[in-house]
VOVO-165637 format. One line per field, with one value per atom (N, C-alpha, C): residue number from 1; residue in one letter; chain; atom name; x, y, z. Coordinates in Angstrom, 1 decimal. Example, Ala and Ser with C-alpha at 12.3 -4.5 7.8 and 13.67 -1.06 7.14 Angstrom:
REM VOVO-165637
num 1 / 1 / 1 / 2 / 2 / 2 $
residu a / a / a / s / s / s $
chaine A / A / A / A / A / A $
atome N / CA / C / N / CA / C $
X 13.2 / 12.3 / 13.2 / 12.8 / 13.7 / 12.9 $
Y -5.7 / -4.5 / -3.3 / -2.2 / -1.1 / 0.0 $
Z 7.8 / 7.8 / 7.8 / 7.1 / 7.1 / 7.9 $
//
This chain:
REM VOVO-165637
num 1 / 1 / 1 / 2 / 2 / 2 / 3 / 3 / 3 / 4 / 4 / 4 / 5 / 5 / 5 / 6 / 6 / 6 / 7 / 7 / 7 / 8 / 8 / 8 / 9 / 9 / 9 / 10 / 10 / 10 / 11 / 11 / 11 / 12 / 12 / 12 / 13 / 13 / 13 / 14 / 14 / 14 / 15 / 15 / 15 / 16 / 16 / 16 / 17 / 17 / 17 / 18 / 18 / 18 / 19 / 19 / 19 / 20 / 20 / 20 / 21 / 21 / 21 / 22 / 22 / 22 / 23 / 23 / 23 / 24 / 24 / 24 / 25 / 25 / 25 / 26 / 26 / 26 / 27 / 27 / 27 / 28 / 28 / 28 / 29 / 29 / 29 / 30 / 30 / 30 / 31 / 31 / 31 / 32 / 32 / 32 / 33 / 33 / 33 / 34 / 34 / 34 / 35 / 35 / 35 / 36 / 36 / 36 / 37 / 37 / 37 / 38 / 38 / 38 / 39 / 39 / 39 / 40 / 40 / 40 / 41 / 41 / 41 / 42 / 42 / 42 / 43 / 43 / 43 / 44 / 44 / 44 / 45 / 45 / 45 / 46 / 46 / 46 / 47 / 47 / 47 / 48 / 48 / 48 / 49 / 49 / 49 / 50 / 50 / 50 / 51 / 51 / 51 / 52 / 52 / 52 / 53 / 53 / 53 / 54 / 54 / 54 / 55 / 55 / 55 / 56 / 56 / 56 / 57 / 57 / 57 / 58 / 58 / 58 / 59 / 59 / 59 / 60 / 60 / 60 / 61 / 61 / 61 / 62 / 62 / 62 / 63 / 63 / 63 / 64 / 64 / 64 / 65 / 65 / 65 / 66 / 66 / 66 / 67 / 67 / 67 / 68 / 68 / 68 / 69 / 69 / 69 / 70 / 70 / 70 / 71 / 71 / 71 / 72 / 72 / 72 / 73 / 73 / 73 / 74 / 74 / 74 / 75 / 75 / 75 / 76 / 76 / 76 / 77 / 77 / 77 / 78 / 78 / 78 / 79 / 79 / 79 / 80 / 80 / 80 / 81 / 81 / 81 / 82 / 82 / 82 / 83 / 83 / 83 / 84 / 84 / 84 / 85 / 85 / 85 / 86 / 86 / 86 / 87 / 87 / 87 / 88 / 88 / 88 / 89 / 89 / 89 / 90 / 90 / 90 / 91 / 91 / 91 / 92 / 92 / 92 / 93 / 93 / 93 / 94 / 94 / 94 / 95 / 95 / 95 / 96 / 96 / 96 / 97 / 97 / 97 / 98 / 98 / 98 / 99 / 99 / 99 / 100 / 100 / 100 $
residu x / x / x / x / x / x / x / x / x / x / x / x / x / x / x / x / x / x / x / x / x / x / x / x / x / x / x / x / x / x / x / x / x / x / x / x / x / x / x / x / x / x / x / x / x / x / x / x / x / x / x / x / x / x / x / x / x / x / x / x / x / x / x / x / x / x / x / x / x / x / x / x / x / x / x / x / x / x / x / x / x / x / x / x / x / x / x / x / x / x / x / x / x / x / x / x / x / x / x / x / x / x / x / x / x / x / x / x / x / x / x / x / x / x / x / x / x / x / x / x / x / x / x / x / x / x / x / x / x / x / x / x / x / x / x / x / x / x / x / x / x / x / x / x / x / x / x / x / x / x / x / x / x / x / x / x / x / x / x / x / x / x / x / x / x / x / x / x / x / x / x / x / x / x / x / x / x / x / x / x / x / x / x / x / x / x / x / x / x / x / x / x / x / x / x / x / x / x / x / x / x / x / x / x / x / x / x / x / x / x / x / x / x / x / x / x / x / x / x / x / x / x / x / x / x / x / x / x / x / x / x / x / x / x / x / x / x / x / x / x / x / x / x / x / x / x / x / x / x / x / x / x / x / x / x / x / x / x / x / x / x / x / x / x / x / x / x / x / x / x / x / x / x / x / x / x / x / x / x / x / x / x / x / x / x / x / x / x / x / x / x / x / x / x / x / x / x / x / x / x $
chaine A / A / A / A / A / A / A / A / A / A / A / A / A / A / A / A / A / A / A / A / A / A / A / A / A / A / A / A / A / A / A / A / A / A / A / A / A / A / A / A / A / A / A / A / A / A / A / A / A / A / A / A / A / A / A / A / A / A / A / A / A / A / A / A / A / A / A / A / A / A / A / A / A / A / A / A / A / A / A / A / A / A / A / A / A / A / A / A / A / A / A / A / A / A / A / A / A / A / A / A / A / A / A / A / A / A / A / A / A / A / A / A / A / A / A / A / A / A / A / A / A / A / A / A / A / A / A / A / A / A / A / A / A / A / A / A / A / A / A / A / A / A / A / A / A / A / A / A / A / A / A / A / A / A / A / A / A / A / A / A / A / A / A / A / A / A / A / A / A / A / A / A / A / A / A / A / A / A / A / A / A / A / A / A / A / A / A / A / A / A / A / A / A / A / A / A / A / A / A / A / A / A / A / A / A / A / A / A / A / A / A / A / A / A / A / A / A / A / A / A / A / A / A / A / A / A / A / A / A / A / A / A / A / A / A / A / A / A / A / A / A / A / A / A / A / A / A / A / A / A / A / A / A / A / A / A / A / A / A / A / A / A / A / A / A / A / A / A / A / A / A / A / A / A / A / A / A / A / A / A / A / A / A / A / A / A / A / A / A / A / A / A / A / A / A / A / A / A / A / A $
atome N / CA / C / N / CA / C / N / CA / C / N / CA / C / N / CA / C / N / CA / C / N / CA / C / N / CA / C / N / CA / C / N / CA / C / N / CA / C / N / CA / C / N / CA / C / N / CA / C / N / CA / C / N / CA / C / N / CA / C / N / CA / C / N / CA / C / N / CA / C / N / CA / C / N / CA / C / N / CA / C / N / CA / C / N / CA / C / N / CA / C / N / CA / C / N / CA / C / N / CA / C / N / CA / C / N / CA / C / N / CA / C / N / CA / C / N / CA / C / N / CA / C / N / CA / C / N / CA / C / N / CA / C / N / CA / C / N / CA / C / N / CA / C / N / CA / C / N / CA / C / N / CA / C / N / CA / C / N / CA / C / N / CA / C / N / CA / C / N / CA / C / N / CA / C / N / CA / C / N / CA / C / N / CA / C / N / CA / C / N / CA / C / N / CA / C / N / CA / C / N / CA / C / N / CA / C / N / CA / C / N / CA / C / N / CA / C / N / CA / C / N / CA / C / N / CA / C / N / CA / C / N / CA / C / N / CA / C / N / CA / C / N / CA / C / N / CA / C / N / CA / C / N / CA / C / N / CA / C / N / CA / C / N / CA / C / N / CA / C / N / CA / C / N / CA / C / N / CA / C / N / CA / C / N / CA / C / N / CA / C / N / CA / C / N / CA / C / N / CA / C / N / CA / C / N / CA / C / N / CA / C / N / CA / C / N / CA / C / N / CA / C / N / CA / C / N / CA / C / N / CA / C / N / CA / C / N / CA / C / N / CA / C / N / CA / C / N / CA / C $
X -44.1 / -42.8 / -42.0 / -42.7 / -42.0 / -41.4 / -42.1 / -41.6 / -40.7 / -40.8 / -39.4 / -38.5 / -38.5 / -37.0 / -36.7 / -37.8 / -36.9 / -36.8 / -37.3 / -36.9 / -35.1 / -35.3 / -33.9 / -32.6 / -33.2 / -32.4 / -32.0 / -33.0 / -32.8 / -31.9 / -31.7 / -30.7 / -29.2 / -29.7 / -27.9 / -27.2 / -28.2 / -27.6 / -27.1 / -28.1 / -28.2 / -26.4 / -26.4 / -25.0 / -23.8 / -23.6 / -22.8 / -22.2 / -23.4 / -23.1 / -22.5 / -22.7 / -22.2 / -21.1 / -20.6 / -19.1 / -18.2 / -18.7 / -17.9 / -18.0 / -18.6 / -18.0 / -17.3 / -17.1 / -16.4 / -14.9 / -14.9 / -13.8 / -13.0 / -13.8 / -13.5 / -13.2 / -13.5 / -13.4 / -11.6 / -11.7 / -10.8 / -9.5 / -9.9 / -8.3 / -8.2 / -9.2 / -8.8 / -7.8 / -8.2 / -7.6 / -6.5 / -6.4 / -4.7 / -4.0 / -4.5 / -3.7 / -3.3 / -4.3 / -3.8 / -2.4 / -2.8 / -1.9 / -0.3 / -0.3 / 0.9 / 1.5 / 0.7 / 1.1 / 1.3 / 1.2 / 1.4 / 3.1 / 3.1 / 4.3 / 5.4 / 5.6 / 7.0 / 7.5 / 7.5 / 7.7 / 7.7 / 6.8 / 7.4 / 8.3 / 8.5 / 9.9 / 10.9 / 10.9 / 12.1 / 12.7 / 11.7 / 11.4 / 12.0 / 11.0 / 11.0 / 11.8 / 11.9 / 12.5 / 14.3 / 14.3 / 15.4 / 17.2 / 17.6 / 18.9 / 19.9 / 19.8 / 20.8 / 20.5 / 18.6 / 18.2 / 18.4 / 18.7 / 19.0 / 20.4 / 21.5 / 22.8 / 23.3 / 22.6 / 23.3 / 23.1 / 21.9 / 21.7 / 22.4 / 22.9 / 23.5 / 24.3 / 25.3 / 26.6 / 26.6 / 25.8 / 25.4 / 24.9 / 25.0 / 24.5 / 25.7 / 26.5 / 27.7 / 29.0 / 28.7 / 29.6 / 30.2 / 30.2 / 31.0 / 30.7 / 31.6 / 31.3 / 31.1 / 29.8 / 29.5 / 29.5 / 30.2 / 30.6 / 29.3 / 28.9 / 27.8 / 27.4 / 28.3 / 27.8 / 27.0 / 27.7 / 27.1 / 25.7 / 25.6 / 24.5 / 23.1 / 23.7 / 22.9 / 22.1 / 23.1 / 22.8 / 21.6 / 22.3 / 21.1 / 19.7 / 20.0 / 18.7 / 17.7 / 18.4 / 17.7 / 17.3 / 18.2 / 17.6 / 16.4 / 16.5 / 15.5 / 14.0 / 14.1 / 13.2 / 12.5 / 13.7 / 13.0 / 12.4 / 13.2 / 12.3 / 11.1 / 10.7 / 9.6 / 8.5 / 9.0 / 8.0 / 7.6 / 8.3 / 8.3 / 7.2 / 7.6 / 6.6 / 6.1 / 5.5 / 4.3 / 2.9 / 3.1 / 1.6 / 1.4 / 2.3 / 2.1 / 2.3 / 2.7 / 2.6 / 0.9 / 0.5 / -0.5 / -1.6 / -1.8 / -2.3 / -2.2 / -1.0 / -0.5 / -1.3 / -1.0 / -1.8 / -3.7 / -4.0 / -5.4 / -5.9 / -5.6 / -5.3 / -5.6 / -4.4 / -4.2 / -5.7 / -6.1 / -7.5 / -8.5 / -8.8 / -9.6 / -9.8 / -8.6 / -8.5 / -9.2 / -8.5 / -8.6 / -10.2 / -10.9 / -12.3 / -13.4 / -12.4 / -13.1 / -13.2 / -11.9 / -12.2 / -12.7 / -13.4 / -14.4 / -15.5 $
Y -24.6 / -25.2 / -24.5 / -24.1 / -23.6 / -22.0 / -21.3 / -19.9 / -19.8 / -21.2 / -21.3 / -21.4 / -23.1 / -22.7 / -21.9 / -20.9 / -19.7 / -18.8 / -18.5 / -17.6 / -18.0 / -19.5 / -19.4 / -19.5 / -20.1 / -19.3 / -17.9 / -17.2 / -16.1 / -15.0 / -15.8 / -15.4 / -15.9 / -16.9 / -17.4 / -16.6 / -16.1 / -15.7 / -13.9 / -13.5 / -12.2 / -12.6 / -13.9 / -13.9 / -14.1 / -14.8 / -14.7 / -13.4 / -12.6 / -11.4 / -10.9 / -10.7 / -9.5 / -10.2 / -11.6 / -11.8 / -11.5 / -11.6 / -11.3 / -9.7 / -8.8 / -7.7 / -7.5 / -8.0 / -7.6 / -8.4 / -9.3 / -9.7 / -8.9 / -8.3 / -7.4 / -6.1 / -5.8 / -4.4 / -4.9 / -5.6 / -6.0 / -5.9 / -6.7 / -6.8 / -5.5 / -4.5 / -3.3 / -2.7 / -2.7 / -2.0 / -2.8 / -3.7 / -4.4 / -3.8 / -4.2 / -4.0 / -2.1 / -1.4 / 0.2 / 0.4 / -0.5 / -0.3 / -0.6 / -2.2 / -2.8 / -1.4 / -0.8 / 0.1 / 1.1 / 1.3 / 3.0 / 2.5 / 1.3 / 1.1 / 1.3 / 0.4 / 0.6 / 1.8 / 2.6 / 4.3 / 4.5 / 4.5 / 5.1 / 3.9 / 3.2 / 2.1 / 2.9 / 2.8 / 3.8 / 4.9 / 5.5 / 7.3 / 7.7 / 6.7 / 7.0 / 5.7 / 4.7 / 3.4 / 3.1 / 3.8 / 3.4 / 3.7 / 2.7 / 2.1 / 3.4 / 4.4 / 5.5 / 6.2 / 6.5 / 6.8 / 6.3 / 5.3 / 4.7 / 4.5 / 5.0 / 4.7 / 4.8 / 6.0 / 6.6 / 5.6 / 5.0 / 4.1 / 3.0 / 2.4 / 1.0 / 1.4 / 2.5 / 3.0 / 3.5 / 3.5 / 3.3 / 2.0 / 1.6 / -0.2 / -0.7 / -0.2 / -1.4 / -0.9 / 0.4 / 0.8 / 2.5 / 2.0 / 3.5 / 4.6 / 5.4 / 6.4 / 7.8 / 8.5 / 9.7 / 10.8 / 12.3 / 12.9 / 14.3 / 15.0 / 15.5 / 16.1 / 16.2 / 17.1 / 16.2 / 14.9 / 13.8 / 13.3 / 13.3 / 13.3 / 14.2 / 15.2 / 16.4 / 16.4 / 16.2 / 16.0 / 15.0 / 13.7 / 12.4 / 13.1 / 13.5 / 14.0 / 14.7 / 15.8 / 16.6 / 16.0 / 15.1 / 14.5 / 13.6 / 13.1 / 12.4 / 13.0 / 14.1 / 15.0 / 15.8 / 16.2 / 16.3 / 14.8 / 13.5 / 12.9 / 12.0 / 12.7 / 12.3 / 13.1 / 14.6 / 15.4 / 15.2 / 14.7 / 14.6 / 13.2 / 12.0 / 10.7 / 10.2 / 11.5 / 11.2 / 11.1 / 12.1 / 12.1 / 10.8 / 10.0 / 8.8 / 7.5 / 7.9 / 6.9 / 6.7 / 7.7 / 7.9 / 7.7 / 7.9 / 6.9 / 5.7 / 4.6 / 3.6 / 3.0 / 3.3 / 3.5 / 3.0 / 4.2 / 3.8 / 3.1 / 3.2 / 1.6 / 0.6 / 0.3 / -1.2 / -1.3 / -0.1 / 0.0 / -0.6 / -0.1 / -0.5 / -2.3 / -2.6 / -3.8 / -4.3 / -4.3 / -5.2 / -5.3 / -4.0 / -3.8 / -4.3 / -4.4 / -5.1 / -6.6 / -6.5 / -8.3 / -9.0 / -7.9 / -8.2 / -8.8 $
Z -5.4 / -5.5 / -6.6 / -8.0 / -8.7 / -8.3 / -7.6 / -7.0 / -6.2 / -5.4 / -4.5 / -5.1 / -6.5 / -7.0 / -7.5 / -8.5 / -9.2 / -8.0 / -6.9 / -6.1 / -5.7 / -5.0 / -5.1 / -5.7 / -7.5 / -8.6 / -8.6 / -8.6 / -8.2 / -7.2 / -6.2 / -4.8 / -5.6 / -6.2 / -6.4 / -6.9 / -8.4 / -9.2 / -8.7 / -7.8 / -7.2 / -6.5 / -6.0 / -4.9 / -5.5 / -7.1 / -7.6 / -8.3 / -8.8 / -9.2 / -8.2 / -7.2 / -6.0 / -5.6 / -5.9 / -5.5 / -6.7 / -7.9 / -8.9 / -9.2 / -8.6 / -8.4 / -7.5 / -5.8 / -4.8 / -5.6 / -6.4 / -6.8 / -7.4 / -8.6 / -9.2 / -8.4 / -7.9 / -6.8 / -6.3 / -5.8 / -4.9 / -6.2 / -7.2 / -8.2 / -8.5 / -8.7 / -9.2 / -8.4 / -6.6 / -5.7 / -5.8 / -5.9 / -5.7 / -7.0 / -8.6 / -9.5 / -9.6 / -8.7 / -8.3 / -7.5 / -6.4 / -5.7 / -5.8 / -6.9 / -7.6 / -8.3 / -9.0 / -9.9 / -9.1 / -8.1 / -7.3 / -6.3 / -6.1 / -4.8 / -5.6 / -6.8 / -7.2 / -7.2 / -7.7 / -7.9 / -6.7 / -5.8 / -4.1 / -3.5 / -3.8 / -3.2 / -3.5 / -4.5 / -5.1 / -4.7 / -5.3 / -4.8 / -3.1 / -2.2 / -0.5 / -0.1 / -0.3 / 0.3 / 0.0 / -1.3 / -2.0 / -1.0 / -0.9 / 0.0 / 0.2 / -0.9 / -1.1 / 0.3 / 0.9 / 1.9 / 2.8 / 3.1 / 4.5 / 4.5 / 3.6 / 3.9 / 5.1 / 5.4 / 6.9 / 7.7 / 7.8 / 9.4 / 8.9 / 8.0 / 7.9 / 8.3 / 8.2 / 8.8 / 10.1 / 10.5 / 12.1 / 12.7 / 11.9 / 12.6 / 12.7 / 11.6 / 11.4 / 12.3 / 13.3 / 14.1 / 13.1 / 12.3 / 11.5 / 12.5 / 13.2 / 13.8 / 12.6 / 13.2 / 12.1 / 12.8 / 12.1 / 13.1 / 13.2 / 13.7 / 14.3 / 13.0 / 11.9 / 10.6 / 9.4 / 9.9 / 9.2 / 9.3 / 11.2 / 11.4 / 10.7 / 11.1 / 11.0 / 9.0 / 8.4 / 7.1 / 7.5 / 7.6 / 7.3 / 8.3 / 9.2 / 9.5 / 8.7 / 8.3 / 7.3 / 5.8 / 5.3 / 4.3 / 4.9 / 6.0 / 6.5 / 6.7 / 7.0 / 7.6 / 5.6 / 4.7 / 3.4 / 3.1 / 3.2 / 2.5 / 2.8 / 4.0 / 4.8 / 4.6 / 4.5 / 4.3 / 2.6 / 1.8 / 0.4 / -0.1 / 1.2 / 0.7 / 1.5 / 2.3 / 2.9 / 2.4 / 1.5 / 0.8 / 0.2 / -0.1 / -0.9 / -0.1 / 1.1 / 1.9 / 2.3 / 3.0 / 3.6 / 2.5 / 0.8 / 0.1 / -0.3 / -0.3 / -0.2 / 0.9 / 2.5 / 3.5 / 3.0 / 2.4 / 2.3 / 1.7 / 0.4 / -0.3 / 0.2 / 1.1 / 1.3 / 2.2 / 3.5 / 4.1 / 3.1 / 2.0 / 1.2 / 0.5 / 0.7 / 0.1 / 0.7 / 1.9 / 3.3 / 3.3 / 3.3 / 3.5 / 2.3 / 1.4 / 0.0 / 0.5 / 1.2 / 1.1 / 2.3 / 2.6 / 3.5 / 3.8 $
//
């Protein structure tokens, strides 16, 4: 009787440790991630970048040189934050799978 309870002393304490690391795991990947998005909000999300399509939502007619610009800025700042999307991206994979 006594090997069963310390055995299952044993398990508990084995199962608390292993949640208070996956917890830990998990706040790390989040408090990484907090710290990596702002800078790319900014950087790739920020409103100056999307001027163009609000002025195309809102009717503003843009004339083929206009376009052609927002394209190309579109097209640099896609090729520019992608690398950090696509980490951002993994990230969040990771969380998810921590908190699994």
């Amino acid at each position: 009787m006594r090997i069963v309870a310390l055995s299952l002393l044993l398990l508990l304490n084995l199962t608390l440790a292993g949640c208070q690391s996956k917890a830990a795991k998990v706040k790390k990947l989040v408090d990484q991630y907090n710290a990596e998005y702002p800078p790319y909000a900014k950087a790739c999300l920020d409103e100056d970048m999307t001027s163009g399509a609000s002025r195309m939502l809102t009717g503003e007619k843009l004339t083929p040189e206009q376009i052609a610009a927002l394209e190309a800025k579109k097209k640099e700042r896609d090729a520019r934050c992608k690398p950090e999307a696509d980490r951002l991206a993994q990230l969040q994979k990771e969380i998810l799978a921590a908190q699994q």
